[in-house]
C-alpha positions as CSV (number, residue, x, y, z in Angstrom):
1,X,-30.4,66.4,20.8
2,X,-26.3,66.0,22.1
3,X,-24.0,63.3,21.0
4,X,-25.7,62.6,17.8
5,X,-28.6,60.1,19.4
6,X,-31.0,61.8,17.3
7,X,-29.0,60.2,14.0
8,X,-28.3,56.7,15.6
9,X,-32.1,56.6,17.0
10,X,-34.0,58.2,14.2
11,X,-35.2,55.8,11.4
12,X,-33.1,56.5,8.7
13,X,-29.8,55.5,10.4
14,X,-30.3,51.9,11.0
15,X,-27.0,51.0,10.0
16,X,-24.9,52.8,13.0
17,X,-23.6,50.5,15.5
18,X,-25.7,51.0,18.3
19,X,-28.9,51.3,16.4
20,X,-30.4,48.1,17.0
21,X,-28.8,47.4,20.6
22,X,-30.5,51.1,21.9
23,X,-33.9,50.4,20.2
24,X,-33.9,46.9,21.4
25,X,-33.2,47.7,25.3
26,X,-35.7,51.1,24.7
27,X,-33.1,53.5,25.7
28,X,-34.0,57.2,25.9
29,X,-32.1,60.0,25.4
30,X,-31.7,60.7,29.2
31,X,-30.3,56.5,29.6
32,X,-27.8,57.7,26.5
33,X,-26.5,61.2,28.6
34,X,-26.5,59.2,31.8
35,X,-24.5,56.3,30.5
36,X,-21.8,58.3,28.0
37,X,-19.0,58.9,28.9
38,X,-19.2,61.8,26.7
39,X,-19.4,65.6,27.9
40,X,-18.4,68.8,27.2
41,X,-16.9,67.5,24.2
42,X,-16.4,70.7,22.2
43,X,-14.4,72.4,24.7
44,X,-12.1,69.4,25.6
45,X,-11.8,69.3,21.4
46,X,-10.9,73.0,21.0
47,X,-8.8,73.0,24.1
48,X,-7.1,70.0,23.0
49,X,-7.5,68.5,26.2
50,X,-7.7,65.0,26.6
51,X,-11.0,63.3,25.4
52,X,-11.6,60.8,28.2
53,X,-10.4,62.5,30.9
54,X,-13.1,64.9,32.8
55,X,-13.5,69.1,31.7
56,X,-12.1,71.7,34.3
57,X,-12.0,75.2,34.2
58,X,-9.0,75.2,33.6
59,X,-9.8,73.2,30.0
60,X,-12.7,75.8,29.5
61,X,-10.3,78.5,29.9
62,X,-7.9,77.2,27.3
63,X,-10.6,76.6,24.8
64,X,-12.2,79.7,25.2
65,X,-8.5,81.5,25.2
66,X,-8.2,79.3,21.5
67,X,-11.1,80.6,20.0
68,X,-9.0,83.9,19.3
69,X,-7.0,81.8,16.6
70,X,-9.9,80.7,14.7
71,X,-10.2,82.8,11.5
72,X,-14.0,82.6,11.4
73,X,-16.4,81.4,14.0
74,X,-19.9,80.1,12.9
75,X,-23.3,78.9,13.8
76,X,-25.0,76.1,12.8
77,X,-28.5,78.1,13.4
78,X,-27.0,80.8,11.5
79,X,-25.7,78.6,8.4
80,X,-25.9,80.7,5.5
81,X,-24.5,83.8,7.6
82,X,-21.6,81.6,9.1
83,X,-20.8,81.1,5.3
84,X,-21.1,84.4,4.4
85,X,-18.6,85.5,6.7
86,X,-16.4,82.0,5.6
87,X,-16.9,83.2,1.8
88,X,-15.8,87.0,2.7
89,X,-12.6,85.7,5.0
90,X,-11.1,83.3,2.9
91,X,-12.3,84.0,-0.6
92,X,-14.2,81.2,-1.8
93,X,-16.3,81.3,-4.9
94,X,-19.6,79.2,-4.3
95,X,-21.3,79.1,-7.4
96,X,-24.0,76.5,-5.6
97,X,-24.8,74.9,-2.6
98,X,-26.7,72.5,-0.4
99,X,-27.3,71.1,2.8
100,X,-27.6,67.9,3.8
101,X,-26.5,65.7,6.7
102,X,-29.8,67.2,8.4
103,X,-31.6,65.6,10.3
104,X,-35.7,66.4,10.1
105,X,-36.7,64.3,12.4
106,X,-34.9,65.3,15.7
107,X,-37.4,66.2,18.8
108,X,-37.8,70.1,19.5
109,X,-36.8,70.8,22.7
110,X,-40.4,71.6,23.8
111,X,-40.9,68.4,24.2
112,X,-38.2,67.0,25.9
113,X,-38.6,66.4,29.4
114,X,-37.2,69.1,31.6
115,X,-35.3,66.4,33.7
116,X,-33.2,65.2,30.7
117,X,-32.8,69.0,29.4
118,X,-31.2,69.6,33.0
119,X,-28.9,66.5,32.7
120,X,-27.4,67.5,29.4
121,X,-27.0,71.5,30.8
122,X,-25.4,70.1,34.0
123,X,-22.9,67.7,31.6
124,X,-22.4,70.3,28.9
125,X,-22.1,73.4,31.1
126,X,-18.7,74.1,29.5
127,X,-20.2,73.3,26.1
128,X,-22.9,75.6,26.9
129,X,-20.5,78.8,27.9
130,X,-18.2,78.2,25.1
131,X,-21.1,78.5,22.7
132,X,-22.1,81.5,24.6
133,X,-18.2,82.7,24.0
134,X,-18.2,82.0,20.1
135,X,-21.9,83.4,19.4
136,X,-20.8,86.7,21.6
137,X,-17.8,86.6,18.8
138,X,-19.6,85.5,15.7
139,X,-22.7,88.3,16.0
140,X,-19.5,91.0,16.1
141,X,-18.4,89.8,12.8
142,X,-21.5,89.9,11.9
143,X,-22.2,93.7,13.1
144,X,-18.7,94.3,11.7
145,X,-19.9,93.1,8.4
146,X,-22.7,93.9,8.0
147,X,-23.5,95.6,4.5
148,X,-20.9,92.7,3.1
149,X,-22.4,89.9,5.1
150,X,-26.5,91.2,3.7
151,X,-24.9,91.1,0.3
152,X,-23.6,87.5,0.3
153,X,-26.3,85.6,2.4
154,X,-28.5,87.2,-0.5
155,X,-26.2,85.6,-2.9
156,X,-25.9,82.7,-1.2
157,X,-29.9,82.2,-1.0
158,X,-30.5,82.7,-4.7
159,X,-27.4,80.0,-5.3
160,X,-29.2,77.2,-3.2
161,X,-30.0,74.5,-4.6
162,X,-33.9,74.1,-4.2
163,X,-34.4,71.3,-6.6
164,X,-34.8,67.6,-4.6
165,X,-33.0,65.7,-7.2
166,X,-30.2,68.2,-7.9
167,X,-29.4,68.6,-4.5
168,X,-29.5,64.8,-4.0
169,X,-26.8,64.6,-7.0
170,X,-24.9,67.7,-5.5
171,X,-25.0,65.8,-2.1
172,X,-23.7,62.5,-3.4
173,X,-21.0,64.4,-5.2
174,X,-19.9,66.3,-2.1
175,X,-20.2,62.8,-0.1
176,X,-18.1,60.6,-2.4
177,X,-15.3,63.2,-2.3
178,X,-15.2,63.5,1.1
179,X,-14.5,59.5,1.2
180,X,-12.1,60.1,-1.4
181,X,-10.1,62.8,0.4
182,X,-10.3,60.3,3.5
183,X,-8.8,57.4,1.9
184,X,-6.2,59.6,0.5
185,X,-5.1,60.9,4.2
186,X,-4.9,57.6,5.2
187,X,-2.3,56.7,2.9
């Protein structure tokens, strides 16, 4: 699901802004694609385009000529592989890890009407081909490196943390210094 209505709808979210104004008028998640102004959000971000303003080709074409300047491009589907190749280009020593920020209880896309799955192709199209761009470019790091990429995802698999209450802790941890590091920028 686009634009993050899954978080603001789903039951553990209650505290986002719109939470109680979309379940009280029953929106779906067609009424939230029709009625935001937001599309193709990616590619205006990565072309550096303006965010209310409409995507062109020509803000597609900039975004997809930018993605030559990221070091590493990843996957969300393809975490612990995007990570791999993020370990191997800049270095980093994981000793552990954990995901969180994920939300279980978003629809599959089975059962999503056709009609609303339309509407978010027709007002992500750009989205869409960029993603298209970046996976073309992240599955050649992959093949690149291989061997080296096999050898950390194992790595990385054996360091993740399985244990509910560690990985709560580790999540906490990881959220509280992320507010930290925010109110430091701010300053």
């Amino acid at each position: 699901m686009p634009f993050g209505l899954h978080k603001i709808l789903s039951s553990n979210y209650k505290l986002h802004p719109n939470y109680w104004k979309f379940r009280r008028e029953g929106w779906t998640l067609e009424d939230f694609v029709r009625r935001s102004p937001r599309e193709n959000v990616q590619t205006k971000m990565i072309a550096g385009a303006v965010y209310e303003e409409p995507c062109t080709a020509e803000i597609f074409a900039k975004a997809k000529e930018n993605l030559q300047y990221f070091s590493v491009v990843g996957l969300t589907e393809r975490f612990e592989e995007s990570l791999a190749l993020m370990k191997l280009r800049f270095g980093w020593k994981l000793e552990s890890y954990s995901s969180f920020n994920v939300t279980r209880t978003r629809p599959k896309k089975r059962d999503l009407p056709q009609s609303t799955l339309d509407l978010i192709a027709e007002r992500n199209r750009f989205d869409i081909e960029l993603y298209e761009c970046a996976a073309k470019r992240f599955q050649e790091a992959i093949d690149k490196n291989a061997a080296e990429v096999g050898r950390v995802v194992r790595e990385l698999q054996a360091a993740r943390i399985q244990d509910p209450l560690r990985a709560a802790l580790f999540s906490t941890g990881a959220a509280t210094r992320k507010a930290i590091n925010r109110a430091y920028s701010a300053l």
